[in-house]
N, C-alpha and C positions, 0 to 999 in steps of 0.2 A: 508476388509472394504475399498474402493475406490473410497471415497467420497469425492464430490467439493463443497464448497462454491463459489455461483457467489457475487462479490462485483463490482456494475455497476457506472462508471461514465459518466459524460458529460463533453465536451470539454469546456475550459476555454479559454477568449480571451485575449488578452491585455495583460495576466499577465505572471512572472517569468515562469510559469508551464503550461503545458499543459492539465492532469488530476489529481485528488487528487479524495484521498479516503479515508475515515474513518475509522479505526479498532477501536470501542469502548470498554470499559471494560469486557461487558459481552459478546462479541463475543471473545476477545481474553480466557474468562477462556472455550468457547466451543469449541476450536479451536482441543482440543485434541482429540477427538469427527471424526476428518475429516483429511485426507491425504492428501490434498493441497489445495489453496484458487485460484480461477481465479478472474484476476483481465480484466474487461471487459470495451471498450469505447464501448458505446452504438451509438455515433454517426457515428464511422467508421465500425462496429462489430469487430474491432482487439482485440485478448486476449491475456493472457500471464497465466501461472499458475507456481505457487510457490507453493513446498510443506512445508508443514506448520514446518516439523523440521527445514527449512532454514528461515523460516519467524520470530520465536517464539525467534531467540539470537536477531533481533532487535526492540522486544516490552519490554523493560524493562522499569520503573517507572521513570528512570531519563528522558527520552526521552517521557516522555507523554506531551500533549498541556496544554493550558489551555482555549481550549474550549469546549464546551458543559461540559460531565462529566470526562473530562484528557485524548481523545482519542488519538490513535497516528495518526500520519498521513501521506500518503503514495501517495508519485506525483513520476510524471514524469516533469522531469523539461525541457526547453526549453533548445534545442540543446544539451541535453543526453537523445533522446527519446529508446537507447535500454538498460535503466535500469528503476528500479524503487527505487527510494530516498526517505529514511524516513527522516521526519523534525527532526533538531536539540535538543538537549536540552534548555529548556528555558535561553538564554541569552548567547546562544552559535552559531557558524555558521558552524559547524561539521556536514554536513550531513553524510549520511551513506547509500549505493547502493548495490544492486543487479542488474548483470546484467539479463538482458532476453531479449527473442525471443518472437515477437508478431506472431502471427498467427490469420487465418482467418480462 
């Protein structure tokens, strides 16, 4: 079963990061569901794909936001663009990376 989730973002200007993406609640309990997640800039077409057993040790509940419904959230931060960084826990500055390879 070799299945991708696309999860598409747009380029961000001015800020810390360069792309972010949202993993909401009920995409991470379907996640089991699929073999990796691609994670895509829509304005460059460069992708990166994570398979979801490497993805799923850094969605745990301390590390959820608190926006919308406690998504986590997944950037590429300004000048570490070959990983992707999940946000911290609330009131902490501990990010946590994966590296990767973008591709076109």
């Amino acid at each position: 079963m070799p299945w991708t989730i696309v999860k598409r973002s747009k380029r961000y200007q001015k800020l810390s990061f360069l792309y972010w993406w949202d993993i909401g609640p009920g995409l991470k309990a379907r996640l089991v569901r699929y073999e990796s997640v691609r994670f895509l800039c829509k304005d460059t077409g460069l992708w990166c794909e994570v398979p979801v057993k490497m993805l799923l040790p850094f969605l745990k509940d301390d590390r959820r936001t608190s926006r919308s419904h406690g998504n986590w959230g997944v950037k590429v931060l300004a000048g570490r663009g070959n990983e992707l960084a999940f946000e911290p826990p609330t009131g902490s500055k501990q990010w946590l990376s994966i590296p990767v390879v973008w591709q076109r």
